[in-house]
Every structure is written in structure tokens, then in C-alpha cells.
C-alpha positions as CSV (number, residue, x, y, z in Angstrom):
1,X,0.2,-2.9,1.9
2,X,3.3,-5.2,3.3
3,X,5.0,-7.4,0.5
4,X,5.6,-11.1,0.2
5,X,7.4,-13.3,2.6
6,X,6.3,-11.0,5.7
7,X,6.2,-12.3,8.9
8,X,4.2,-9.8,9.8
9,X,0.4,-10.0,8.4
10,X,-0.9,-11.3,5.5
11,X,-2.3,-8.3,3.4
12,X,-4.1,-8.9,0.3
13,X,-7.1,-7.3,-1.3
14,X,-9.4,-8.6,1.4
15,X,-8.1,-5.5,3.1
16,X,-10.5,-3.4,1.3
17,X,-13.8,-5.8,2.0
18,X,-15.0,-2.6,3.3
19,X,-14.9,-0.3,0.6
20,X,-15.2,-2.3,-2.3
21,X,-19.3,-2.2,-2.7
22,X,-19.7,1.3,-2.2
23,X,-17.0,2.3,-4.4
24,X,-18.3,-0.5,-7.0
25,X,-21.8,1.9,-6.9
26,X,-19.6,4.7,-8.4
27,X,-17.0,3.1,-10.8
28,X,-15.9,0.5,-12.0
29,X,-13.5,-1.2,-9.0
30,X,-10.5,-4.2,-10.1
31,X,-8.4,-5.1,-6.8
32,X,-5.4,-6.7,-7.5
33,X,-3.5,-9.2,-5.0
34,X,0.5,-7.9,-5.5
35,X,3.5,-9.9,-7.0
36,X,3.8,-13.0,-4.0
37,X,1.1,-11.3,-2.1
38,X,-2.6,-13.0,-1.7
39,X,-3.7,-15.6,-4.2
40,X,-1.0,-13.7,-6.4
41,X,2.0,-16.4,-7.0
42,X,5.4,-15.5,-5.8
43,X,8.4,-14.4,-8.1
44,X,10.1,-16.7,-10.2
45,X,13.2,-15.8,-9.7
46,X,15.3,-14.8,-6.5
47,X,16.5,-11.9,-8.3
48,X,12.9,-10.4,-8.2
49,X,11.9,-9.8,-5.0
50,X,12.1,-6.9,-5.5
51,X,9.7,-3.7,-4.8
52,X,11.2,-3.2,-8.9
53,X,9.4,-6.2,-9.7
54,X,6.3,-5.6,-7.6
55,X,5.8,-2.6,-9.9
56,X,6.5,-3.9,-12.7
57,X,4.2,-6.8,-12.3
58,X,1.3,-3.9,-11.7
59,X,2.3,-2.2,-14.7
60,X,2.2,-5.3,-17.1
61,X,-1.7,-5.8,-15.4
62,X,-2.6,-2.5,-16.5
63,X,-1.6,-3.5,-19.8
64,X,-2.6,-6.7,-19.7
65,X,-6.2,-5.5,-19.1
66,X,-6.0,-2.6,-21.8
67,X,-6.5,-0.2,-18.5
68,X,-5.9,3.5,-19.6
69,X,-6.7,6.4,-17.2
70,X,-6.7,4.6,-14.3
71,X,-7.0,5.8,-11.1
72,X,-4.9,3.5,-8.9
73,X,-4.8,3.5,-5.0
74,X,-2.1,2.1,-2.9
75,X,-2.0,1.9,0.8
76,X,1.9,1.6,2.8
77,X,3.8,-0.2,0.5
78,X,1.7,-0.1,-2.1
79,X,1.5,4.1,-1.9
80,X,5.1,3.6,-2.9
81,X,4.0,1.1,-5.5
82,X,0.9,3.5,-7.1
83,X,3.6,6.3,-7.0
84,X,6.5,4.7,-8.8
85,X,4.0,3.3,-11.0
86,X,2.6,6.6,-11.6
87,X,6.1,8.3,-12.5
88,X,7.1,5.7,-14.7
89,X,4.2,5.3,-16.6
90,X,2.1,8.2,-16.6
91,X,0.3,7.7,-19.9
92,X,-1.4,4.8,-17.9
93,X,-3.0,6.5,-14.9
94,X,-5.5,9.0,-14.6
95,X,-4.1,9.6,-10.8
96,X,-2.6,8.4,-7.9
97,X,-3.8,8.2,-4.7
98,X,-1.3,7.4,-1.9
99,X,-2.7,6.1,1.8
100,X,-0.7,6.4,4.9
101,X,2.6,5.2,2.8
102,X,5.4,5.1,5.4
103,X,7.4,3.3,1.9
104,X,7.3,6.4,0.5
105,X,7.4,9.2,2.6
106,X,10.9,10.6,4.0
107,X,12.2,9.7,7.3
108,X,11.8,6.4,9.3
109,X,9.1,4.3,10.5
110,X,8.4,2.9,13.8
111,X,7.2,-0.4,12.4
112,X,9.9,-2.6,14.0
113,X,9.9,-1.4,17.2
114,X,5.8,-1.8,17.5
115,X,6.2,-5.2,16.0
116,X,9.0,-6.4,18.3
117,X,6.3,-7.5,20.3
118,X,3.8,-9.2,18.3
119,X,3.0,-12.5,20.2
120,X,4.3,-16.0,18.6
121,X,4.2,-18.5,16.3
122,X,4.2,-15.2,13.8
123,X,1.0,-15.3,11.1
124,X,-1.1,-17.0,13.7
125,X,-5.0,-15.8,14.0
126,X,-3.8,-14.3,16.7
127,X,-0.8,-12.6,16.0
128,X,-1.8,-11.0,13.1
129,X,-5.0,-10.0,15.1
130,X,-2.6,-8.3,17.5
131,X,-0.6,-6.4,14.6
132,X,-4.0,-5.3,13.4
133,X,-4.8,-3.9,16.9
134,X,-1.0,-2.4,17.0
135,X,-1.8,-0.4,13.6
136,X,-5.0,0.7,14.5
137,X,-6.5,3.6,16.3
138,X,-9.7,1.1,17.4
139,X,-10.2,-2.6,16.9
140,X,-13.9,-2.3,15.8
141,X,-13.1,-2.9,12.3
142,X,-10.8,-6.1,12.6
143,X,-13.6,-8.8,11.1
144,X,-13.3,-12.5,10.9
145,X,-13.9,-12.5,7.2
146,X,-10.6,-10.5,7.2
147,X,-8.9,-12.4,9.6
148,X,-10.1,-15.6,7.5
149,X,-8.5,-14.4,4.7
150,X,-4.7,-13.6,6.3
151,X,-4.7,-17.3,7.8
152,X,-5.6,-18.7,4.6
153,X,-2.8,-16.8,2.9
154,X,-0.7,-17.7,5.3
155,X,-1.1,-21.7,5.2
156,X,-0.6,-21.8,1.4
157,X,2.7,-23.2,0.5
158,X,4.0,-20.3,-1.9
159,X,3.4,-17.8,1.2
160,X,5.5,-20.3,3.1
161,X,8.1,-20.5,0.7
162,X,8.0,-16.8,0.0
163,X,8.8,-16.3,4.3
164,X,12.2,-19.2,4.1
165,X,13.0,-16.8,1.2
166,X,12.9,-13.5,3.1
167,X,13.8,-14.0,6.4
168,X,16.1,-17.8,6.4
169,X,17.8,-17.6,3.2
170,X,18.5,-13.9,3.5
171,X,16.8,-12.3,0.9
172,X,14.7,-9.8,2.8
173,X,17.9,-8.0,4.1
174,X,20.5,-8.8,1.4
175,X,18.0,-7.6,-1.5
176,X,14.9,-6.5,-0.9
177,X,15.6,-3.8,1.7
178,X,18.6,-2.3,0.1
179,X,17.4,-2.1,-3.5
180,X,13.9,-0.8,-1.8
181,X,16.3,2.2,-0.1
182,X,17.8,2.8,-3.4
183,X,14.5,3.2,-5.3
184,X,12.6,5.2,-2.6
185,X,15.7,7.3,-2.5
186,X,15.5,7.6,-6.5
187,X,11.9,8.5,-5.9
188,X,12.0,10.8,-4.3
189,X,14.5,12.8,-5.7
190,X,12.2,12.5,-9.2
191,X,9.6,14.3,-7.0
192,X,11.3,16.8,-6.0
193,X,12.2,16.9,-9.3
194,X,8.5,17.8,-9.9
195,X,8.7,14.4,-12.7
196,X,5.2,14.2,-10.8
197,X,2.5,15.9,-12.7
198,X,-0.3,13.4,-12.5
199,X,-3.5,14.6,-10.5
200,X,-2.3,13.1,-6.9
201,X,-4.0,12.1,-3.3
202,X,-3.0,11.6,-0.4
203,X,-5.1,10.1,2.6
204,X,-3.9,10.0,5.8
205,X,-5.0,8.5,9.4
206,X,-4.6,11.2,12.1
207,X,-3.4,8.4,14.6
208,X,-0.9,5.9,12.6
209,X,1.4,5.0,14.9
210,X,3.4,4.0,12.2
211,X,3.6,6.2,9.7
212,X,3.3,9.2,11.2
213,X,0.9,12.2,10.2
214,X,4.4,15.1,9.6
215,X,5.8,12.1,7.6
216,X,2.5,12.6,5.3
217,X,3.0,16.3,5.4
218,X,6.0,16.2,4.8
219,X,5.8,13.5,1.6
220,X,2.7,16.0,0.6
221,X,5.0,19.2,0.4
222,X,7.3,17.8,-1.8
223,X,4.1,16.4,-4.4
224,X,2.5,19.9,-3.8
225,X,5.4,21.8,-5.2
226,X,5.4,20.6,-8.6
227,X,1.5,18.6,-9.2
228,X,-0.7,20.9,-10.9
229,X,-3.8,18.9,-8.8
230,X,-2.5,17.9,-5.3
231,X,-4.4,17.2,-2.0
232,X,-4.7,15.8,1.4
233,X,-7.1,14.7,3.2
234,X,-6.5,13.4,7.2
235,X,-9.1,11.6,8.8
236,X,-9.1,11.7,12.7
237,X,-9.9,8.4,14.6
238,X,-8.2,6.5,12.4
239,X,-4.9,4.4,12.7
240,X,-2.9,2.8,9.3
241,X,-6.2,1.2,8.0
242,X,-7.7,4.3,7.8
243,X,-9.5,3.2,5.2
244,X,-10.8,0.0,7.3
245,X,-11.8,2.5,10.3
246,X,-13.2,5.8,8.6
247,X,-14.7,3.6,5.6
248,X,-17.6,6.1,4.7
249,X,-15.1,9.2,5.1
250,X,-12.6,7.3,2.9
251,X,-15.3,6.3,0.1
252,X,-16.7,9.6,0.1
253,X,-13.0,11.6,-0.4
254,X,-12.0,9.2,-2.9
255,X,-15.2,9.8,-5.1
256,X,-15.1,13.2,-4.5
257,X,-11.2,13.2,-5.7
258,X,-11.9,11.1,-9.0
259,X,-15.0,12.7,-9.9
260,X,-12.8,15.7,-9.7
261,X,-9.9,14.4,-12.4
262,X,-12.1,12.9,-14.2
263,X,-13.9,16.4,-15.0
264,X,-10.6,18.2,-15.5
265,X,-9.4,15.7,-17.7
């Protein structure tokens, strides 16, 4: 989730320490830190940080690897990313599985207003604990490990960089959040559309206070119209990490889901 330069929390695949071995028992499982996010360096030039680049930067992995049929999972900003992806190069995937993506569904999120309150100095242990806790429907799945891992991103000088970028020189609200409207807009539209024919999921917290459950609904109606294989699952006790909180559940609709594809296909 997130995207580079936040001041927010420092997402990275350690997000999904959870899910990874269980998963791994079923398929093969490649987690990849995003452009500027993780141990991922940041864009080279100004003119990329973009959410255009972001997926572009995913794309040129798949190929990079020789990955074909994937099935690629994305969770808030990167349920926009795995869709995008997914409608601009479907030959790649083998389907796309959005999780509680307030990037991609209509209407608007409540993100700034929760955050408004987040303790200080931002991308401390402790504030990014308390974002965790903000986001989540219970704090039993907030680890250290995890919490290791977002200070660590957070010290290293080309997360730092990626922050003066965003938020001091401008870049977050001259060019990342504009061009990011534009796109999601764009999106959208080729969804309705019904450009989306891939075999698509979409996994939902009941309780994200963020992006909201009718958001998900809504975002599902307009994949349903057109995707031959379309479905959602909501899973109740659980906040935006649903797949943090509810990690059994989540591992157990995702096989389900893939086994599924993978049989039709």
C-alpha cells in the first residue's frame, strides 16, 4: 500500500510477513517492494513520481522475470496498481486481486482526516504504530518484526530524500496527486467500459475506516458488469490490513480464488 515519500507509514512487503509461508505451501509467492517504496530505490527522475511510473516499474518486473499468468495482488494503492496493471497488460496476468483499495474505488477517503492526528516527529516507532492502530479494527496483529521493518525504511537516506521530494519541494501535491486523479479517473472510466475482462477479486475488511465497505461495493459493481469471473469476499473484524487481521480467512479465499482461474484457464 501507500507510495514513496509518505509521511505517513512505511509500507513495504513486510506487510504481508503474515501470509507469505502459508501461501508459499500453495504457490509459488515473489513480493515486490514498489518504485521508492522498501529496499526498492526511488525514481530517477522528478518527473516519475508518479502512480504512472509505479506501474510501469511493476510491469517491466513481470517482464523482467519472464512472469506470465500471474496472479498479482495489491492492497490500497497498490489495488489501483494491480488494476491498472491488469488493464494495460492483460496478456501478463492471470488475475487481479484488489484489497481494500480506497486508490481505486470511486468517492473519497477519510485518510486525512484520521491521520490529522497521528502523534509527532511523523515515521517514528511510534507514530507509525499509532496509524497502524488508526487503520485497524484491533491491534493484535501490529508485530515488532513489522514495526522493525517501517523504522528501518524510514532511516534510509533515499526514503528521506523521497519525503523533501513530496512534501518540501512540492511534488506530492503539484504531481503526484493530480496526475493520480487523472489516471484513477481514466480507470475507471475503462471499467465501466467493461476493458476489464481478466478473472478479478476483491477482498474487503468489514471495518476500514478508511476505505469504506459501499466504496468496495460500489468499485465491485462496476468490475461485475463486464468480468466474466468477478467476486467479493468481506471479512468482518477486520480494519485496512485485513489481510494482517483475518490472515487464515484471507489465505484461504485467495487459494480458493486462484485455484479457481487457474482451472478455468
Amino acid at each position: 500500500g501507500s507510495h514513496f515519500g509518505t509521511t505517513d507509514a512505511c509500507d513495504s512487503a513486510i506487510d504481508w510477513e503474515l501470509n507469505f509461508d502459508r501461501l508459499a505451501r500453495w504457490f509459488r509467492v515473489i513480493a515486490v517492494d514498489k518504485l521508492g517504496q522498501g529496499h526498492t530505490d526511488n525514481p530517477k527522475s522528478d518527473d516519475d513520481y508518479t502512480m504512472a511510473a509505479v506501474v510501469q516499474h511493476a510491469y517491466r518486473f513481470l517482464v523482467a522475470m519472464s512472469l506470465k499468468n500471474a496472479h498479482v495482488i495489491g492492497h490500497s494503492r497498490g489495488g489501483y496498481l494491480v488494476a491498472r496493471l491488469t488493464l494495460e497488460h492483460p496478456e501478463l496476468i492471470g488475475s487481479c486481486i484488489i484489497v481494500d483499495s480506497g486508490t481505486l474505488s470511486p468517492g473519497t477517503s477519510k485518510t486525512e482526516s484520521i491521520l490529522a492526528n497521528a502523534p509527532k516527529p511523523r515515521l517514528s516507532r511510534k507514530s507509525q504504530r499509532w496509524v497502524a492502530e488508526h487503520y485497524s479494527y484491533s491491534g493484535k496483529h501490529i508485530t515488532d518484526s513489522w514495526l522493525d521493518g517501517a523504522v528501518e525504511i524510514a532511516n534510509l537516506p533515499k526514503y528521506q530524500e523521497a519525503v523533501r521530494k513530496m512534501e518540501e519541494q512540492g511534488l506530492k501535491r503539484r504531481r503526484f496527486l493530480p496526475q493520480l486523479a487523472r489516471e484513477k479517473k481514466e480507470t475507471l472510466n475503462w471499467i465501466t467500459q467493461g476493458r476489464l475482462k481478466t478473472p478479478t477479486l476483491l477482498v474487503w475488511g468489514y471495518n476500514d475506516p478508511t476505505a469504506a465497505l459501499k466504496r468496495g461495493q460500489f468499485l465491485f459493481g462496476l468490475i461485475a458488469d463486464s468480468a466474466p469471473i468477478a467476486e467479493m469476499h468481506v471479512i468482518n473484524q477486520a480494519g485496512h490490513f485485513c489481510y494482517r487481521e483475518q490472515p487464515e480467512t484471507f489465505n484461504q479465499v485467495i487459494r480458493a480464488f486462484v485455484e479457481k482461474c487457474s482451472t478455468v484457464r
